[in-house]
C-alpha positions in Angstrom: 103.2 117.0 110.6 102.9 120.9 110.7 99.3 122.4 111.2 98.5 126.2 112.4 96.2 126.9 115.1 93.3 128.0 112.2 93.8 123.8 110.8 93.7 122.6 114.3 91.1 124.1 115.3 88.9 123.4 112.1 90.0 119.5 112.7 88.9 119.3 116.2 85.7 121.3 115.5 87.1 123.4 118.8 87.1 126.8 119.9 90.1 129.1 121.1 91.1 130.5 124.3 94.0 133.2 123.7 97.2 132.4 124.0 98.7 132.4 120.6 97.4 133.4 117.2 95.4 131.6 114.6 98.4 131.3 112.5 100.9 129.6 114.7 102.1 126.5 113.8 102.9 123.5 115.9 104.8 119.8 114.8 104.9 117.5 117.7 102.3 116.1 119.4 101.7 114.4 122.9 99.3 113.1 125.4 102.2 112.2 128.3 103.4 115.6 129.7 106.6 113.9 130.9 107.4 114.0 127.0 106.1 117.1 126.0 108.7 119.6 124.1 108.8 122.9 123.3 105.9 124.4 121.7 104.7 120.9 121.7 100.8 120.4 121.6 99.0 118.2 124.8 95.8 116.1 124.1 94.5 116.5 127.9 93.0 112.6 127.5 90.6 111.5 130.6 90.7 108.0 131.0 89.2 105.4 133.8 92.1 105.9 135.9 93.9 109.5 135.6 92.8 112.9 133.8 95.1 114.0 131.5 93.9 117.8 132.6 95.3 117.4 136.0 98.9 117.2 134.3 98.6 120.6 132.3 100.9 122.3 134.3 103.5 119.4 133.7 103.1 119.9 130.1 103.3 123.3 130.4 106.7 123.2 132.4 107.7 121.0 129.8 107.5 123.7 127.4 103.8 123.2 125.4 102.9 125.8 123.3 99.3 124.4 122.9 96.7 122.2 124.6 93.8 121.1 123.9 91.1 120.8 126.7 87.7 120.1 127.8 87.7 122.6 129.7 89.3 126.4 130.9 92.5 125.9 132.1 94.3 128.6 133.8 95.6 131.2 131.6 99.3 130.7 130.9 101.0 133.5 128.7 102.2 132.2 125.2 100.1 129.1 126.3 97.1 128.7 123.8 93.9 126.5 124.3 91.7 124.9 122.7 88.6 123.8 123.5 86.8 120.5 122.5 83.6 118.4 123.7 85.6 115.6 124.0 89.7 115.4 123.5 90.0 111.5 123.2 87.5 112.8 119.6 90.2 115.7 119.1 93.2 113.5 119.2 91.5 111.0 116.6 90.0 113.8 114.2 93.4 115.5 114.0 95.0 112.2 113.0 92.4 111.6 110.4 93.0 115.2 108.9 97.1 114.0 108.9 95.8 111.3 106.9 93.8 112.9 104.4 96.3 115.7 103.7 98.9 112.7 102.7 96.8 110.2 101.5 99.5 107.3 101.7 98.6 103.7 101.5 98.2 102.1 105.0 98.6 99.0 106.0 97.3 97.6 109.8 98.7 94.7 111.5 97.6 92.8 114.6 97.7 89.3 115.7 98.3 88.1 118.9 102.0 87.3 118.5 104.7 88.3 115.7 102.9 92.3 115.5 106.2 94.2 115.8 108.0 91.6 113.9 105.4 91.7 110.9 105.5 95.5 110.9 108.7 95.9 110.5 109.0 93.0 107.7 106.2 94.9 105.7 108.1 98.0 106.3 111.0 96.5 104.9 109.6 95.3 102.1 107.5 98.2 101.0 110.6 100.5 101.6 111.8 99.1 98.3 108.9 101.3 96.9 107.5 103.2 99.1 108.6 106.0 101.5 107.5 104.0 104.8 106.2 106.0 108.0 106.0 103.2 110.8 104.9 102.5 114.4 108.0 102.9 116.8 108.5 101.3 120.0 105.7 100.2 121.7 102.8 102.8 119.7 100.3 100.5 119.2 97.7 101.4 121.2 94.5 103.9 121.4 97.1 107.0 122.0 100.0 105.6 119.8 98.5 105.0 116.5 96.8 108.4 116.4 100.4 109.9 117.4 102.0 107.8 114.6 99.5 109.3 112.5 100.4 112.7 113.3 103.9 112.2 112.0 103.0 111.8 108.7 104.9 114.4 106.5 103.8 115.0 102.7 106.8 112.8 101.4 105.5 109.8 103.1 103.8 107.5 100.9 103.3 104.6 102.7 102.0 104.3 106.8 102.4 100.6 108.2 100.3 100.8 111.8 100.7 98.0 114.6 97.3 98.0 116.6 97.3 95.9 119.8 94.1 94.6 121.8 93.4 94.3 125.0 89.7 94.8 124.9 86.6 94.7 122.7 86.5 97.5 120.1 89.8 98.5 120.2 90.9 97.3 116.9 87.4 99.0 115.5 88.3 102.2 116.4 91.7 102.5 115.2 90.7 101.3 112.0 88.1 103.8 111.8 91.1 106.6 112.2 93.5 104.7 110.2 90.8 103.5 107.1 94.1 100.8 106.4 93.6 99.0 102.5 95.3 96.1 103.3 95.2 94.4 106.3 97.0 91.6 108.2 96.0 89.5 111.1 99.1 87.1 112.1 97.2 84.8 114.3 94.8 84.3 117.4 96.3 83.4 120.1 95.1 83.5 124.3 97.1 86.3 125.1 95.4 89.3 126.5 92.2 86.4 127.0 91.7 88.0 130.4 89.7 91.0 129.0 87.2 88.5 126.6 84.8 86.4 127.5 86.2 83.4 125.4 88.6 83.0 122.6 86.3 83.4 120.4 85.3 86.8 121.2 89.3 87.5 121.1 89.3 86.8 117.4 86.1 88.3 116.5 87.3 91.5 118.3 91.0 91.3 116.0 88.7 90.1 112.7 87.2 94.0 113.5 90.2 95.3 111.0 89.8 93.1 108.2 86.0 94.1 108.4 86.8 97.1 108.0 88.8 96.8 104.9 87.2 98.1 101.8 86.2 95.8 98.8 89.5 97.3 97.1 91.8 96.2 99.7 93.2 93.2 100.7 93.3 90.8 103.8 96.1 88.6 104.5 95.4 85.7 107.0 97.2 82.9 108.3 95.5 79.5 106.4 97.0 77.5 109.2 95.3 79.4 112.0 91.6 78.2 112.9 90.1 81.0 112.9 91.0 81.5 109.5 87.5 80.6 107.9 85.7 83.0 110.4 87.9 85.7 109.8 87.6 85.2 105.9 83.9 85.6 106.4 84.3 89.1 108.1 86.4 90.8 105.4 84.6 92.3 101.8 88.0 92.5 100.9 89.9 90.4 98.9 91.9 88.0 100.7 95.8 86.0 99.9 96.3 83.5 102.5 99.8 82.9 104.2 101.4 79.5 106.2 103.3 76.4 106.3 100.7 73.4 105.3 98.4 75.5 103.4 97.9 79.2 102.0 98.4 81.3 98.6 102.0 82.1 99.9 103.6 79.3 101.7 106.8 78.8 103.8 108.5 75.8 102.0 111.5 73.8 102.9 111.9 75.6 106.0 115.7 75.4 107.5 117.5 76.8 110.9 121.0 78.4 109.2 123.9 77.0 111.3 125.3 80.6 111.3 122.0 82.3 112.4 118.5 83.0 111.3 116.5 80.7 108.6 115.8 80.2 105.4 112.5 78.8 103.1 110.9 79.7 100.1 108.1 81.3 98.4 106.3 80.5 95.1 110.2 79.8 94.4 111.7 82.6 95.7 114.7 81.9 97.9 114.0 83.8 101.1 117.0 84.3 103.7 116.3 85.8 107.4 117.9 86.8 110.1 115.7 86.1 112.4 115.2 82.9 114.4 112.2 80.7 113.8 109.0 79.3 112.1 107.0 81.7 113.5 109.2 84.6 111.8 109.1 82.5 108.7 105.4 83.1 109.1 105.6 86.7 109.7 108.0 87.1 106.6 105.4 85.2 104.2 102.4 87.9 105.5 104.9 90.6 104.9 105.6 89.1 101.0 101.9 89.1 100.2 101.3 92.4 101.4 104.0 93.8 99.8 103.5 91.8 96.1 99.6 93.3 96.2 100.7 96.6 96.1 103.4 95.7 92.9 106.9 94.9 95.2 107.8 91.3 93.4 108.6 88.6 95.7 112.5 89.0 94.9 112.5 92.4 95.7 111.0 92.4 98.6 112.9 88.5 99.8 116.3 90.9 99.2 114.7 93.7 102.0 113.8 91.1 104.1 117.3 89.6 104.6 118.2 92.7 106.1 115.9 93.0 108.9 116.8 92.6 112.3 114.6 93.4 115.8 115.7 93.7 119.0 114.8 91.4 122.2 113.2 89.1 119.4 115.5 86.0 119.7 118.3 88.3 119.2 121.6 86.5 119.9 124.4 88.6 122.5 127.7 86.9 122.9 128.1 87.5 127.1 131.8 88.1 128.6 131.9 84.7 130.0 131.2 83.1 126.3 128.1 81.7 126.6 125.2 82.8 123.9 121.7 84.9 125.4 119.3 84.7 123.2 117.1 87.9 124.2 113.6 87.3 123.6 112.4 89.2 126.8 110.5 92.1 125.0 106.9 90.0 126.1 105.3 86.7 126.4 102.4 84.4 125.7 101.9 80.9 125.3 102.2 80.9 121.5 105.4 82.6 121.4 107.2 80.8 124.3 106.0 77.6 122.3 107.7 79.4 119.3 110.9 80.9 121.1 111.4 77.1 122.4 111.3 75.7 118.9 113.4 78.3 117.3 116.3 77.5 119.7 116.0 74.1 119.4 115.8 74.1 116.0 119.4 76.0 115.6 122.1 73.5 115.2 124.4 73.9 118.2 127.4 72.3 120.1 126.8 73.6 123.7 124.2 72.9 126.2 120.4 74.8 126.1 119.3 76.6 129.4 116.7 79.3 130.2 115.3 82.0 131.9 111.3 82.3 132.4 109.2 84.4 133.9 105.3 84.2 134.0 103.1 85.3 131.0 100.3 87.5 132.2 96.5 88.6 131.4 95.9 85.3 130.5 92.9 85.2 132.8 90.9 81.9 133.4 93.8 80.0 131.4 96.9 80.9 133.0 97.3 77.9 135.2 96.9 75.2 132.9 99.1 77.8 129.7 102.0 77.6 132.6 101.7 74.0 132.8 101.7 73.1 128.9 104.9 75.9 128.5 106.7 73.9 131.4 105.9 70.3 130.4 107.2 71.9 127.0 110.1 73.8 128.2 111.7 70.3 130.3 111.8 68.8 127.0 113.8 71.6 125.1 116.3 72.8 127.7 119.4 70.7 129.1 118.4 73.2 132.7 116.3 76.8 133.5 115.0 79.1 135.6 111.8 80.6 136.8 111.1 84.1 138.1 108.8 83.8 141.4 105.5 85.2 140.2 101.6 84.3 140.8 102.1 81.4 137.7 105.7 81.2 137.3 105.5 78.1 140.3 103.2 76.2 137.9 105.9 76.7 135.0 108.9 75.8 137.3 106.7 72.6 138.5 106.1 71.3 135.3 109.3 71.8 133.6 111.2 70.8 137.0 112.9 74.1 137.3 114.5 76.2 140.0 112.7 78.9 141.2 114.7 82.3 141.9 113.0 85.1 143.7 114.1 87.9 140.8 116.1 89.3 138.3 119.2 89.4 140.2 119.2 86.2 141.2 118.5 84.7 137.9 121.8 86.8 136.7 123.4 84.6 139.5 121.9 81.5 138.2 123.3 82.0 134.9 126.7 82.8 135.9 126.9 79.7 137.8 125.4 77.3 134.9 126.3 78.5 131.9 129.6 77.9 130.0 131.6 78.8 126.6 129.4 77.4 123.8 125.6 77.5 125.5 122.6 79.4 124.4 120.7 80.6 127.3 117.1 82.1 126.7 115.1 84.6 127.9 111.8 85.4 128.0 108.6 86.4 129.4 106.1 89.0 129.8 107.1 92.5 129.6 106.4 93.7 133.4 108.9 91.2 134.8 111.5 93.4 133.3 113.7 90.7 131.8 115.4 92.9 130.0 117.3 94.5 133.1 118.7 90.4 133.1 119.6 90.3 129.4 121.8 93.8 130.0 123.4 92.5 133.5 124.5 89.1 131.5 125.9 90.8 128.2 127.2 93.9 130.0 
């Protein structure tokens, strides 16, 4: 979105330092000065590690026309400041002024699996009706929603935010910027466990955005989940439940398609995916409810659905060689290995199943035994695999009787010298083992 310098600085409640007049205008928007552009506006953002201040002069030789401070900066010419108690409040105000100005329905999604599938699912759906301003890439954190927020233009009429978690309060204070109506919670799972105390505390912690719906809006949450009582509790909005065995929406006659993807359906509604698995059959059933609360019928919004694909979620590369890899390395938990494993089975097939796995982190005090239960899982699914060396990935290979490979490269090698015309091979795991990099070498 566009603001002048005057609207900035009545948003952030700061004060200027030369540099530029009151009626300049600025349109992108950054707190990483490696991806500033010109004239772009930096949020110098202290946090417990770095200072955002100490990379002014990055963001300045990356062309910003504006930043916004804590305190004097040296005097750049054409370079304005502006000066704020606290820019971590700046960044946050300035979204919530973007939000006010458009006013479009939002719509927050967290969960600890199936976020980025869910989001763009609802997006899809809404899109039918709405003119949909989503998260991108991986903006689903304290910086990134406030940045999505900020590229609201007047046209959009509908925001659908991802909001991750890694730590108590998170989710509160991104709804407190966002003020979603509807909002969906796709499950609790143990992934990012390490920061909480207990489970418990996890889901109490992602339960913060349905309690801060308002009685007008709606929260959607998974019947089949346990924590789907406590959550209903938090919420004074109203609530449409989602799931296989039970829920106001459900997931019936659920069916792997021979030629890809799945199919179920909804209150009668034939549903047709093309994405892989139960789990996405879960996500797509959230995404329906949403979307038939806010007036998009379950037909219209089953017909946008069928169109939606997203990368490095079970998404199917033929390789040179003529083997399938099934690229689900984007990230990893228990819950979704669990669900990756099932998905692939599920698929009828004529070749052989193998895999590569690498460790699933910040699972704190229940890594060792969540590596065990995904190996003793993964011997039963896969006709062979591999495991990247890590910390936990030992415990994996143990249990699911697996050769260990000391990295990327060499899992490459291991595919090569396994896999044949007419096998699936799978790969997964967290995000810092950098999977991907093996995905590209075997499809390249």
């Amino acid at each position: 979105m566009r603001f002048t310098l005057l609207e900035i600085l009545g948003a952030t409640d700061g004060g200027q330092i030369g540099g530029t007049f009151v009626g300049n205008a600025f349109q992108t928007f950054h707190t990483d000065s490696r991806e500033v552009v010109e004239g772009g506006v930096f949020f110098a953002l202290k946090g417990a590690e770095m200072d955002g201040h100490e990379f002014v002069p990055d963001a300045i030789a990356h062309g910003a026309g504006l930043l916004i401070v804590e305190r004097r900066m040296e005097s750049v010419p054409g370079v304005g400041q502006v000066l704020v108690a606290n820019t971590w409040d700046a960044l946050y105000a300035l979204a919530r002024f973007a939000r006010d100005r458009v006013q479009p329905l939002v719509v927050a999604i967290t969960g600890s699996n199936g976020k980025t599938s869910t989001k763009e699912l609802v997006s899809a759906a809404l899109g039918r009706r709405y003119n949909v301003l989503h998260t991108t890439g991986n903006l689903n954190t304290e910086t990134g929603v406030p940045l999505t927020m900020l590229r609201l233009e007047p046209e959009h009429t509908a925001l659908v935010l991802e909001m991750g978690l890694q730590r108590p309060g998170d989710i509160g204070r991104l709804v407190e910027v966002a003020q979603p109506s509807i909002g969906i919670i796709t499950n609790i799972g143990i992934v990012h466990i390490e920061f909480f105390k207990s489970q418990d505390e996890l889901a109490a912690s992602k339960g913060e955005l349905v309690k801060g719906l308002p009685e007008s809006g709606l929260a959607v949450l998974n019947a089949d989940d346990k924590y789907f009582e406590e959550l209903s509790g938090m919420t004074p909005a109203g609530i449409r439940s989602f799931g296989f065995a039970r829920g106001d929406y459900r997931a019936e006659g659920y069916r792997a398609v021979p030629e890809g993807g799945c199919g179920f359906s909804v209150r009668g509604t034939e549903v047709r995916l093309q994405l892989e698995g139960r789990h996405q059959a879960l996500n797509a059933v959230a995404a329906l409810a949403a979307a038939d609360f806010v007036g998009v019928p379950l037909e219209v919004g089953a017909e946008a659905l069928s169109e939606v694909a997203v990368d490095h979620r079970l998404q199917e590369i033929k390789a040179p060689a003529g083997f399938i890899v099934v690229d689900d390395a984007y990230n990893a938990s228990p819950e979704s290995m669990l669900a990756a494993f099932a998905a692939v089975s599920d698929r009828p097939r004529t070749g052989r199943l193998l895999a590569v796995l690498g460790e699933m982190r910040e699972l704190g005090a229940l890594a060792e035994e969540s590596h065990r239960v995904v190996g003793l899982h993964a011997a039963k699914v896969f006709d062979a695999l591999c495991v990247i060396d890590g910390e936990r990935a030992r415990i994996l290979a143990e249990a699911a009787g697996a050769e260990v490979v000391p990295n990327g490269a060499e899992a490459v090698l291991w595919v090569r010298r396994n896999a044949v015309e007419g096998d699936r091979v799978l790969v997964k795991g967290s995000h810092g083992i950098r999977l991907d990099e093996v995905v590209k070498e075997l499809t390249r």
